[in-house]
C-alpha positions, 0 to 999 in steps of 0.5 A: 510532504503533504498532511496526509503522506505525513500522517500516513508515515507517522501512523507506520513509525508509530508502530514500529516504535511500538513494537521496539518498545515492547522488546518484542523480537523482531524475527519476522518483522517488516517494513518497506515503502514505494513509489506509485503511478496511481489511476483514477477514474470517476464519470468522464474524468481519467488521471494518473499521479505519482504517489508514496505508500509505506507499510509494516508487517509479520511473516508468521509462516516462512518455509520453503514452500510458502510464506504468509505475512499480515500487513499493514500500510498508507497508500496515497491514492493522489490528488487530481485536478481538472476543470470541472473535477477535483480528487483527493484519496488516500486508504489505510490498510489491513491485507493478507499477503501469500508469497510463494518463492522461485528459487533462493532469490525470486517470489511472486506474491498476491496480496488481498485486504480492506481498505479505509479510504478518504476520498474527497470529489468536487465536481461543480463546486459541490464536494461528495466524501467517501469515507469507509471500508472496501476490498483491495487486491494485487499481485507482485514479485520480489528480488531479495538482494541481500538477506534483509532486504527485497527489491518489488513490483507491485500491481494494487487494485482498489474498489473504491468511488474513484477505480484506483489502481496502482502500479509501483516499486519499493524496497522492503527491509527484514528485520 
């Protein structure tokens, strides 16, 4: 496991160990995490890596009709390398999530929020860091399988230095 997947999943234990500690209840609460291909493109470079991401969050309105989560999450956005070019990305997020349910075991969802992105460039041995915060989007649909847990597919768009987007599944559990 790399340093910053390592210290993305432990930022996501760290508060969900918080909240346990806290004794507060747990009704609404979430965590889930996935598995990316992740695009990037910068100037005349283009790649794709595979990458983790790991979130935690609150459905605070759940009805019939709609359903509003706040998230938080670590999306690795990948490193690259070519012969000129090197990339390493990773944000931090903060979203707010709308779901809308079709039928008892089907919802599609749109998720938009700021990132906190570290994104490293080398080109020609000169390295550029951006560091800050952006927007970030996406849309998804979910399967839930049993009563506590769902099964998503997810598109996320970052705008960043780099043009991330992703595309990836998981699995989200409900507490």
């Amino acid at each position: 496991m790399n340093e910053k997947m390592q210290s993305g999943c432990n930022v996501v234990l760290l508060v969900v160990a918080g909240l346990w500690a806290s004794g507060v209840n747990a009704d609404g609460f979430y965590i889930g995490a996935g598995a990316y291909k992740t695009d990037v493109s910068i100037d005349n470079f283009d790649d794709h890596a595979y990458t983790p991401a790991a979130f935690v969050g609150y459905q605070f309105i759940d009805t019939n009709l709609l359903m509003l989560s706040a998230e938080l999450g670590y999306y690795d956005l990948g490193s690259y390398d070519s012969d000129n070019i090197e990339v390493d990305a990773s944000a931090f997020t903060l979203a707010g999530v709308a779901y809308l349910p079709i039928g008892p075991l089907f919802e599609v969802y749109a998720k938009a929020g700021m990132a906190s992105g570290d994104i490293e460039v080398k080109e020609a041995g000169i390295q550029d860091d951006f560091d800050g915060e952006k927007v970030f989007g996406g849309i998804g649909f979910s399967f839930d399988i049993l009563d506590t847990v769902d099964l998503y597919a997810e598109y996320l768009k970052f705008d960043n230095e780099v043009d991330s987007e992703m595309v990836g599944v998981g699995v989200r559990l409900d507490f």
